[in-house]
C-alpha positions as CSV (number, residue, x, y, z in Angstrom):
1,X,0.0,0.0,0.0
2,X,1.4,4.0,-0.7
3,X,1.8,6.0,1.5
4,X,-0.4,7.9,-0.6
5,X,-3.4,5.7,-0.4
6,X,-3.0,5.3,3.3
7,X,-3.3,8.9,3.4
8,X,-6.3,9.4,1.6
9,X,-8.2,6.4,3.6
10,X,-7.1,8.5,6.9
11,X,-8.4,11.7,5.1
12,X,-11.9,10.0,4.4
13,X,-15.0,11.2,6.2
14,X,-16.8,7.5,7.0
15,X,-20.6,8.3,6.6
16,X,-23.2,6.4,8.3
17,X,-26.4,7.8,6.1
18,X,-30.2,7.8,7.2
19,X,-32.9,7.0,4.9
20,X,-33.6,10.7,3.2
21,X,-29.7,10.9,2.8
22,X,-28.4,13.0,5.7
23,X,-25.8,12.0,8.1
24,X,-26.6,10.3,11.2
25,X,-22.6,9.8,12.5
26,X,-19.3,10.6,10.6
27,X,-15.9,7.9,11.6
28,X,-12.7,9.2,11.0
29,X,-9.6,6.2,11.1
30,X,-8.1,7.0,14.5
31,X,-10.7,8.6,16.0
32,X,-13.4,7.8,18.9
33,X,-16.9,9.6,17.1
34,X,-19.5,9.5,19.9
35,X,-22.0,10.2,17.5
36,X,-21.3,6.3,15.8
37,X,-21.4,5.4,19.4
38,X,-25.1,6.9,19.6
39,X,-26.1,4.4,16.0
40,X,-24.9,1.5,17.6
41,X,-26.5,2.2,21.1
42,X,-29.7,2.8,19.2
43,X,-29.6,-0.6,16.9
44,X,-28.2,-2.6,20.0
45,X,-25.1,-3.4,18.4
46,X,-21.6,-3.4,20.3
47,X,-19.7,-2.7,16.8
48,X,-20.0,-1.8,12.9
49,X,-17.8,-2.0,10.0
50,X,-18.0,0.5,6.8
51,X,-17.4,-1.6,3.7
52,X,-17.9,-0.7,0.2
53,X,-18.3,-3.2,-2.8
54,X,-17.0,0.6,-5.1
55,X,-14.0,1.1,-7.0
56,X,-12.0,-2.2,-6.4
57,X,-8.4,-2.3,-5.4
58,X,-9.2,1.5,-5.4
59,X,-9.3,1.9,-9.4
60,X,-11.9,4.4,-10.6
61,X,-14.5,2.4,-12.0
62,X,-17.6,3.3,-14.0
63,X,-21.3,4.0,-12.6
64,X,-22.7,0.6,-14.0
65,X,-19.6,-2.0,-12.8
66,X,-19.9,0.3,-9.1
67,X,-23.5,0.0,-9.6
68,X,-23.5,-3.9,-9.9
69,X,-21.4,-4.3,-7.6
70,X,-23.1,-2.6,-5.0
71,X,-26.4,-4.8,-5.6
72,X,-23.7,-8.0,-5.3
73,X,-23.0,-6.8,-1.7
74,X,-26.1,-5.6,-0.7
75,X,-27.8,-9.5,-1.4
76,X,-24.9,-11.3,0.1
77,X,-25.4,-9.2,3.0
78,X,-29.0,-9.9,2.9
79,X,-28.6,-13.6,2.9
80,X,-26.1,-13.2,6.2
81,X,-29.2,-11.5,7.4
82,X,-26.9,-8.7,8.8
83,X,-28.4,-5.7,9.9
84,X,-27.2,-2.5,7.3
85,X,-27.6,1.0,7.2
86,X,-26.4,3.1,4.0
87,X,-23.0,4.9,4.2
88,X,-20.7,6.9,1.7
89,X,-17.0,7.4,2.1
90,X,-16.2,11.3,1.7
91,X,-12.6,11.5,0.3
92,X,-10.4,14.8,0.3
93,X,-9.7,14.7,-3.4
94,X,-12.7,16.4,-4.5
95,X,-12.0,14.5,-7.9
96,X,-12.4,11.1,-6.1
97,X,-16.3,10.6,-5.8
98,X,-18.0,10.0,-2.3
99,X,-18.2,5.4,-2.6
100,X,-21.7,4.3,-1.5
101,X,-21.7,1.2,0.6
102,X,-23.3,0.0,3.6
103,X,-22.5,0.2,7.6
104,X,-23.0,-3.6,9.1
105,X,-23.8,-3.9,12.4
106,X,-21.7,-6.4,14.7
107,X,-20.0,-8.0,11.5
108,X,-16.9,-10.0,13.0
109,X,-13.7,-8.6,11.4
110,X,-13.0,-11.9,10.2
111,X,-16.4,-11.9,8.1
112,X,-15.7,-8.4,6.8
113,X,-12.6,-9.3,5.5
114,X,-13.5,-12.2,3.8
115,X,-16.0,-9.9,1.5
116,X,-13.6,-7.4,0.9
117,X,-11.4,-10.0,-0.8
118,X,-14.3,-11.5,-2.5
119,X,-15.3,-7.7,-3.8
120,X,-11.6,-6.9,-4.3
121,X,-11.3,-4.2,-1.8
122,X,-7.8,-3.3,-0.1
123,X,-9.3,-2.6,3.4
124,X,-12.6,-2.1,5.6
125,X,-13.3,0.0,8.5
126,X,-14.3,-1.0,11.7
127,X,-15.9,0.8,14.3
128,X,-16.3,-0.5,17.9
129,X,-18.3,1.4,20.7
130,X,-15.9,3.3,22.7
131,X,-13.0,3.3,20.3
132,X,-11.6,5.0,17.6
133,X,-12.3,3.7,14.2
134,X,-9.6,1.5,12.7
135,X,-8.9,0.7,9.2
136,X,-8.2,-3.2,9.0
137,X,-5.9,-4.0,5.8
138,X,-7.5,-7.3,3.5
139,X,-5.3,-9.8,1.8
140,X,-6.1,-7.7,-1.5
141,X,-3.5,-5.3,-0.5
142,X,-0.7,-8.2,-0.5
143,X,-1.7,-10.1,-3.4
């Protein structure tokens, strides 16, 4: 991974959307957000994990392939029967386009990481009550 990409994963503003759009809680890597605190208290989870099925191995990648492979995620999630609510990943580069993905509540790290290899995605983030968000490297980033 380059330093560069690191950078801009640390520079993202995590999202955690509510159903008209607007922000319920915003995650930053490193940080402790109170306000993700207040979404998990509410849905009776202990953790969540921002994953995105957009842009594999961080390559810009058109509406349609983003768009498919946001449905892909959202019906393997489904069939876990994992609770979801909608978030988007902010980036600094105002070039880079907000990714649309989902927050899953009380996802095990080891589950989360297995999709992101399966969708081709270098990392997740994982949020647990009380703690700063942490990004969590997938075996995408080694291979």
């Amino acid at each position: 991974m380059t330093d560069e990409l690191l950078a801009a994963y640390r520079g993202t503003r995590y999202a955690v959307l509510a159903p008209d759009g607007g922000t319920l809680a915003e995650a930053r890597i490193g940080q402790h957000c109170p306000d993700v605190d207040a979404v998990l208290d509410r849905h009776g989870a202990d953790s969540g994990v921002f994953i995105t099925a957009w842009n594999p191995r961080s390559i810009p990648t058109d509406d349609e392939i983003n768009a498919d492979a946001h449905s892909r995620l959202a019906t393997r999630l489904a069939e876990r029967g994992l609770a979801v609510l909608a978030h988007a990943g902010f980036g600094q580069d105002p070039a880079w386009r907000p990714e649309h993905g989902f927050f899953v509540l009380d996802l095990s790290e080891g589950e989360a990481l297995d999709l992101a290899v399966e969708l081709e995605q270098n990392a997740v983030v994982v949020v647990r009550r009380g703690e700063p968000a942490q990004l969590v490297l997938s075996d995408v980033m080694t291979s």
